[in-house]
C-alpha positions in Angstrom: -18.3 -60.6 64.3 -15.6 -61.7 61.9 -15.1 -59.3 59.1 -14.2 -60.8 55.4 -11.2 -58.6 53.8 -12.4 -56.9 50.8 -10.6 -58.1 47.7 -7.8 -56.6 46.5 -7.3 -56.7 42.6 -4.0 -54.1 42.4 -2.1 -51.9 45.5 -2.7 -48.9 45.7 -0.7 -46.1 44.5 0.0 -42.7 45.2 0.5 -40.4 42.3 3.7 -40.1 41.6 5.8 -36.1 40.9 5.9 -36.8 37.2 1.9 -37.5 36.8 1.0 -34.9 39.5 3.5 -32.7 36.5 2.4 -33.7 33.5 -1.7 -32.9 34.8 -0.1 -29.4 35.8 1.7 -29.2 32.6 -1.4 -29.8 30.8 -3.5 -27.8 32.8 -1.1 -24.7 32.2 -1.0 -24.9 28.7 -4.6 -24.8 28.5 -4.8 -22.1 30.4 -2.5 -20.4 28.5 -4.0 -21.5 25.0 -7.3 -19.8 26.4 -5.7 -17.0 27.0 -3.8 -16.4 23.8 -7.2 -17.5 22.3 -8.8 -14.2 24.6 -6.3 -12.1 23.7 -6.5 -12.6 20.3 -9.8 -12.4 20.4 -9.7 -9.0 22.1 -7.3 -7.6 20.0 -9.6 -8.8 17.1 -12.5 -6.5 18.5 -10.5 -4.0 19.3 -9.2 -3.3 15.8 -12.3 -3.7 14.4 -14.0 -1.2 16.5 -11.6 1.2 16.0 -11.1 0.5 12.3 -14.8 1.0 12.1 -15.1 4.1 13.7 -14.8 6.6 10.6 -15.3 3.7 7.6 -16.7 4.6 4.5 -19.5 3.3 2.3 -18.1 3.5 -1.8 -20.9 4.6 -4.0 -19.9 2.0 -6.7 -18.1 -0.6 -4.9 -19.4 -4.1 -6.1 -20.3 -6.9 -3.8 -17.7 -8.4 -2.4 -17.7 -12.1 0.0 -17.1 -11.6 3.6 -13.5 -11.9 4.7 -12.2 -15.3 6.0 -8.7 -17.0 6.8 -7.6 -17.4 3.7 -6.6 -15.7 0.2 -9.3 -13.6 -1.3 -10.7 -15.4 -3.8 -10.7 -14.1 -7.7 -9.4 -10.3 -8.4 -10.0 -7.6 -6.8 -9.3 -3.4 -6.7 -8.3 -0.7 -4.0 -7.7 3.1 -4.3 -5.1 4.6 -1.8 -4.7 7.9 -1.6 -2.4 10.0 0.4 -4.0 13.6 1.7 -1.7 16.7 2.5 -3.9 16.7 6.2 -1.8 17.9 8.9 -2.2 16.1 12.2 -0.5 16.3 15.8 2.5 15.3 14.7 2.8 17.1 11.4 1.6 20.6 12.9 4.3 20.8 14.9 7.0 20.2 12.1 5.7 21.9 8.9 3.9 24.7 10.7 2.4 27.6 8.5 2.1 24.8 5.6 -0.8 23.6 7.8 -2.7 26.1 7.9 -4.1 26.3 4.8 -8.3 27.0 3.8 -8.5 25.7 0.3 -9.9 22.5 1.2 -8.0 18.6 1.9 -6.3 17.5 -1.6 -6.0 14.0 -2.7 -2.3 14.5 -3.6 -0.9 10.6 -4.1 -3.5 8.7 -5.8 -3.0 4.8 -5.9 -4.8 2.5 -8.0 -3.7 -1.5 -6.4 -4.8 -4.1 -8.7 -4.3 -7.7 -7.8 -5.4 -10.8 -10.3 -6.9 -14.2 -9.8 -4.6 -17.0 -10.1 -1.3 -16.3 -11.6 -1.7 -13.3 -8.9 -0.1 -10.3 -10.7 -0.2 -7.3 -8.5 -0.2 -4.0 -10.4 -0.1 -0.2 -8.2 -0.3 2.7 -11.2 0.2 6.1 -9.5 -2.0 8.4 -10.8 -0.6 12.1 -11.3 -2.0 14.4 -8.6 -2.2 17.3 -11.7 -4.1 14.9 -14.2 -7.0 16.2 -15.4 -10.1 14.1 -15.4 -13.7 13.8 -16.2 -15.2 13.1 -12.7 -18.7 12.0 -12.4 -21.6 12.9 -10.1 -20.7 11.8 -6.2 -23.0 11.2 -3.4 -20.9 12.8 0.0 -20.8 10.8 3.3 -24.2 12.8 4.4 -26.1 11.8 1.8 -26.3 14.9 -0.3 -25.1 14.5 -4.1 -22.4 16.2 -5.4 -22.2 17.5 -9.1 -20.1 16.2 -11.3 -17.1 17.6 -13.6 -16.4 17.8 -17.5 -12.6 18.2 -16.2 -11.3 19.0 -12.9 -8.1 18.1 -11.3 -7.7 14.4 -9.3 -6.4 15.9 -6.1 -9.4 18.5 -6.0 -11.8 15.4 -6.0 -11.5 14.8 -2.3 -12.6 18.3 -0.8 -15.0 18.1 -3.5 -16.5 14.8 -2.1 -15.1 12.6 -0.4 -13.0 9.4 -0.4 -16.0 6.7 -2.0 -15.8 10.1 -4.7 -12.6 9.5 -5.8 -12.5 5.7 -5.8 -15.4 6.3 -8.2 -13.5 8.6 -10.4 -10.8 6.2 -11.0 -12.9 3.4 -11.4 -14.5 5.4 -15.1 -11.1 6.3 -15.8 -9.6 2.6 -15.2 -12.7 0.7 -16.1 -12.0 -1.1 -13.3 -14.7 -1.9 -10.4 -13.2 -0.8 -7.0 -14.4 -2.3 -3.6 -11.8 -1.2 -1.6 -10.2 2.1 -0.4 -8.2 4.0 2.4 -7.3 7.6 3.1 -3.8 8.5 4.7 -2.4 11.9 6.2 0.9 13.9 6.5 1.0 12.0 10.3 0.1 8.2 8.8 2.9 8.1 6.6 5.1 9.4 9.4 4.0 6.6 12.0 3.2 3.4 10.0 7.2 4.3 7.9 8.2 4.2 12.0 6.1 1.3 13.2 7.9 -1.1 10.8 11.2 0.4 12.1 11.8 2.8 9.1 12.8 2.0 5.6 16.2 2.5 3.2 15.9 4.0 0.1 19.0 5.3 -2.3 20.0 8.6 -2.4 21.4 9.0 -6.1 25.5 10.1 -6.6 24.8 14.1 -6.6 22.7 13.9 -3.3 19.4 15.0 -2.9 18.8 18.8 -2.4 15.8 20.9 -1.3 16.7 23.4 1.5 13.9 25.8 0.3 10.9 24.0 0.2 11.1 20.4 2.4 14.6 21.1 4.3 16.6 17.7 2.3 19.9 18.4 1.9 20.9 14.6 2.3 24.3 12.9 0.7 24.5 10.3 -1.8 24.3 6.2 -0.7 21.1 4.6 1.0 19.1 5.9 3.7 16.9 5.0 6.5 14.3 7.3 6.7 11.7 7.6 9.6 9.0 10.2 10.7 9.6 13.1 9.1 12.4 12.3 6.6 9.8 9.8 5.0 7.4 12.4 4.7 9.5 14.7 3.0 10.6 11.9 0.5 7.6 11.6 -0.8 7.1 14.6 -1.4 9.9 16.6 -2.7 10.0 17.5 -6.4 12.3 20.3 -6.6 16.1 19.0 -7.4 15.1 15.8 -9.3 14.4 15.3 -12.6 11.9 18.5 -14.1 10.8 19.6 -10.8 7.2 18.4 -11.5 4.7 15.9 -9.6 5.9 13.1 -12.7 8.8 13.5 -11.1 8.2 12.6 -7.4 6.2 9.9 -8.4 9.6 8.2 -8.9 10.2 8.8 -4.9 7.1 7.4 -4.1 7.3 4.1 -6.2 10.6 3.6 -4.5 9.4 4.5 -0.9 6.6 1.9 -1.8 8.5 -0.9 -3.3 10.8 -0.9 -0.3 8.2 -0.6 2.4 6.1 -3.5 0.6 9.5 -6.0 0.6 10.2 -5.0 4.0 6.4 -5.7 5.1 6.6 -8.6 2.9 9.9 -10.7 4.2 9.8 -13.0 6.3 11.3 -11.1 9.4 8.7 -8.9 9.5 6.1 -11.3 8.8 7.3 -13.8 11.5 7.7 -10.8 13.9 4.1 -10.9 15.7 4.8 -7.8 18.5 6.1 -5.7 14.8 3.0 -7.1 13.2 0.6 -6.0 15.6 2.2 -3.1 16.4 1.8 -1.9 12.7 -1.6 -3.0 12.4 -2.7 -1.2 15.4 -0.7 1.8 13.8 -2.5 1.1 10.6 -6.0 1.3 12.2 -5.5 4.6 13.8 -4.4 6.0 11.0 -5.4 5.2 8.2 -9.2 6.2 7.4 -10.9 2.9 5.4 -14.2 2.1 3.4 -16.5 -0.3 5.0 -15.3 -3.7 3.7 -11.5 -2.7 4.1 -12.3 -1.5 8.1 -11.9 -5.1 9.6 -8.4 -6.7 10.3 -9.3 -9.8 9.1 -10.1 -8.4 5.8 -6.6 -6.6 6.0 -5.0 -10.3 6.9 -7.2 -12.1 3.8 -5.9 -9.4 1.4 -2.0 -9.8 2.8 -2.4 -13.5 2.2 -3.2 -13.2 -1.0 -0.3 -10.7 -2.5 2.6 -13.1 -0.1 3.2 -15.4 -2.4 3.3 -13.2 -5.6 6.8 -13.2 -7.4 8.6 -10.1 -7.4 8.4 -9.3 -11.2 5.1 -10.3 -11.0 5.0 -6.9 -9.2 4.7 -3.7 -10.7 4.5 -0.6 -10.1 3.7 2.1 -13.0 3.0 5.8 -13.3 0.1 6.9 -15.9 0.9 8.0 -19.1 0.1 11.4 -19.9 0.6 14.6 -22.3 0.4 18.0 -21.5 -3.2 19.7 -21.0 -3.7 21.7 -24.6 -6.3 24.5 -21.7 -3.5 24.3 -19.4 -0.1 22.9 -20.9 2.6 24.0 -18.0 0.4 23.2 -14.8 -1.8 20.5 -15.7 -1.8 17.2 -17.5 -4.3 14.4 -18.9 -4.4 10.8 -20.0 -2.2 9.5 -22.9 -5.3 7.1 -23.7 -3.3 5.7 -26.7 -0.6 4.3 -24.7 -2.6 4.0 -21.5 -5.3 1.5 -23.4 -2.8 -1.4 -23.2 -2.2 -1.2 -19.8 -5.4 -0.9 -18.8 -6.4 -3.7 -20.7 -4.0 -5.8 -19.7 -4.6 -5.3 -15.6 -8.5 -5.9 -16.1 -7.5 -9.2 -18.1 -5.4 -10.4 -15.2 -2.0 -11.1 -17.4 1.4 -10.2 -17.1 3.1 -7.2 -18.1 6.6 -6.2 -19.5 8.2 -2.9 -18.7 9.6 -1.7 -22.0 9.7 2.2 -20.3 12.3 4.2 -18.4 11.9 3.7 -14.5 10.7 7.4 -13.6 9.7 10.5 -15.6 12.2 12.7 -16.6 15.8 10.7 -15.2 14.1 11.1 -11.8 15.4 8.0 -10.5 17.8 5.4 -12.4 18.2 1.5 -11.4 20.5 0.9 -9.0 23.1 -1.7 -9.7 24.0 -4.1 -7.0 27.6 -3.9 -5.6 27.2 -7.8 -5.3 26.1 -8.7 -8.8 23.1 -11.7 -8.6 23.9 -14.9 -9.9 23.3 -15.8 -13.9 19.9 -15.8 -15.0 18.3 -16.1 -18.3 18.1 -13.4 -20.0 15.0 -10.7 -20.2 12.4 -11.6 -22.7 12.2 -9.3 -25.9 9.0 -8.7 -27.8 9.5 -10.8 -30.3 10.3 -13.8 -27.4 7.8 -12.3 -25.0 5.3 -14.9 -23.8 1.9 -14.8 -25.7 0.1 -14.2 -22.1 2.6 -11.2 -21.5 1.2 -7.5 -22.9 4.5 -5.2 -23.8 3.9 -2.0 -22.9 4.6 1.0 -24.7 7.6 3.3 -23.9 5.6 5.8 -22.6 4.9 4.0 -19.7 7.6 4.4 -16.8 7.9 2.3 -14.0 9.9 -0.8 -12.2 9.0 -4.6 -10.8 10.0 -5.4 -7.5 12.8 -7.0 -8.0 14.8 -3.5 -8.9 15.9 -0.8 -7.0 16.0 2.3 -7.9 18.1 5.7 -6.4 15.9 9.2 -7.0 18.0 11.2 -9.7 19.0 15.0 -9.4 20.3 17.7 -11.6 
């Protein structure tokens, strides 16, 4: 039997080495892209659950829209506040300090506010002697905690809790507050560490306080890690009247140099440093329900990144001496603290007509590189009708300066 050839429309070809590459090209990047998708994913979860672990529910916290990729939309508040806690790391170095039975104070006390669009971001340190009103609390197991005609800020955590304080500050601002964190002696020491430590300026006389934190550091800038950054922040003795108004000026610096350093674009673009402070972040830092989730933390980076640096201020509250208690305790200059507060709820911009710390604490440092011509600062009677000028009372500093702590 004869057999017909079948029809042959094109030869056949064997796949050549660059298809047979590009199909293994293509199949290894997928595989890849799945797993940087898992991995993501995992470290996601992972931070969440951990974040989660020990989050807190604020009393008064209004309702806030579930975090997304993106900026946060509209204003919003958050309380940080810094606990004298010893942990691991902190027993070893300080010791007897640690062990202590009068309760965990509140000691730094952070009020962040950040306006809708034009984003102004505003941090006003709140004196850890100021003398407050604070209202009745329900604690963390559900039984209600009486409130105060006047009682110190940094008593306010012992006395209830963390949502407790963020409730406090919220009558005294006027401001609603739906965010909050807690951080110890050993959070300040790792998360200064995680982002590879951070410079501050030591002023021309050196900084000096063998007795009671161990500095006795030279003039010029500084990197300070661990320990060094927890002693920063908390010396007062050898700068300006020896008093808490005094450190704050330490404090504001440490901050304004960590935030530009967390802010650039080195740090930003450096995903191993990123996630190696976020993970830090997480085990560290104790956070309210809605702040507890990494994507929250990522939605409410976005939205400060593209702030302008004198946009960003950082201000101490101003205050007078307590008439019932005039060389321990102070309270609330309400005259000059109206404007301000005014100002932050309204969402506009704010000029620094104060020193930059309490007391010559810290001065502006000048650049040994002077910038390039600008025009010049507005005065109040050039001041934009949008900007609030804020009495002299008020100390404090933008982002764009730098300041060196002071000494005697």
């Amino acid at each position: 039997m004869k057999r017909t050839p079948m029809a042959q429309h094109a030869p056949n070809r064997t796949p050549t080495a660059w298809a047979t590459l590009l199909r293994l090209l293509g199949i290894g990047l997928a595989v890849v892209t799945v797993s940087a998708v898992a991995v993501a994913g995992y470290v996601v979860v992972d931070l969440t659950q951990r974040a989660g672990a020990d989050a807190v529910k604020l009393e008064a916290a209004p309702t806030v829209p579930p975090p997304s990729l993106g900026e946060f939309e509209g204003p919003f508040s958050m309380l940080l506040i810094g606990t004298d806690e010893c942990g691991e790391v902190s027993k070893q170095v300080l010791g007897e300090r640690c062990r202590r039975e009068d309760g965990i104070l509140n000691d730094i006390n952070l009020l962040v506010h950040v306006s809708a669009a034009p984003r102004h971001v505003t941090v006003v340190s709140l004196p850890r002697d100021l003398m407050l009103k604070v209202p009745d609390c329900r604690r963390e197991d559900g039984s209600t905690a009486s409130g105060m005609r006047k009682a110190p800020i940094n008593t306010v955590y012992s006395h209830a809790g963390l949502s407790c304080v963020a409730k406090t500050v919220s009558e005294l601002s006027g401001m609603d507050i739906g965010f909050a964190a807690k951080l110890s002696f050993d959070g300040v020491m790792k998360i200064t560490d995680a982002i590879g430590g951070v410079e501050v300026c030591i002023g021309p006389k050196g900084l000096h306080d063998k007795k009671y934190t161990g500095i006795d550091w030279p003039p010029g800038p500084r990197t300070i890690k661990g320990l060094e950054a927890l002693q920063f922040i908390r010396v007062r003795h050898g700068i300006g009247n020896n008093s808490d108004l005094s450190r704050i000026s330490n404090q504001q610096q440490y901050m304004s140099r960590l935030a530009r350093t967390i802010l650039s674009s080195e740090t930003l673009t450096d995903i191993p440093k990123m996630l190696r402070l976020a993970s830090t972040i997480v085990d560290n830092v104790q956070a309210s329900d809605e702040l507890a989730d990494p994507v929250r933390l990522a939605q409410l980076a976005l939205t400060m990144k593209g702030v302008r640096y004198d946009d960003f201020l950082f201000l101490q509250l101003p205050t007078l001496d307590d008439p019932d208690a005039p060389t321990r305790r102070v309270v609330e200059n309400t005259g000059a603290a109206k404007p301000m507060w005014e100002a932050i709820r309204n969402g506009g911009s704010m000029q620094i007509t104060g020193a930059a710390s309490n007391g010559g604490s810290a001065t502006v440092e000048t650049p040994a590189t002077p910038p390039p011509p600008t025009a010049p600062s507005p005065t109040p009677s050039s001041t934009p009708p949008d900007t609030t000028v804020l009495p002299s009372e008020i100390t404090g500093i933008d982002l764009n300066q730098e300041t060196c702590t002071g000494s005697h």
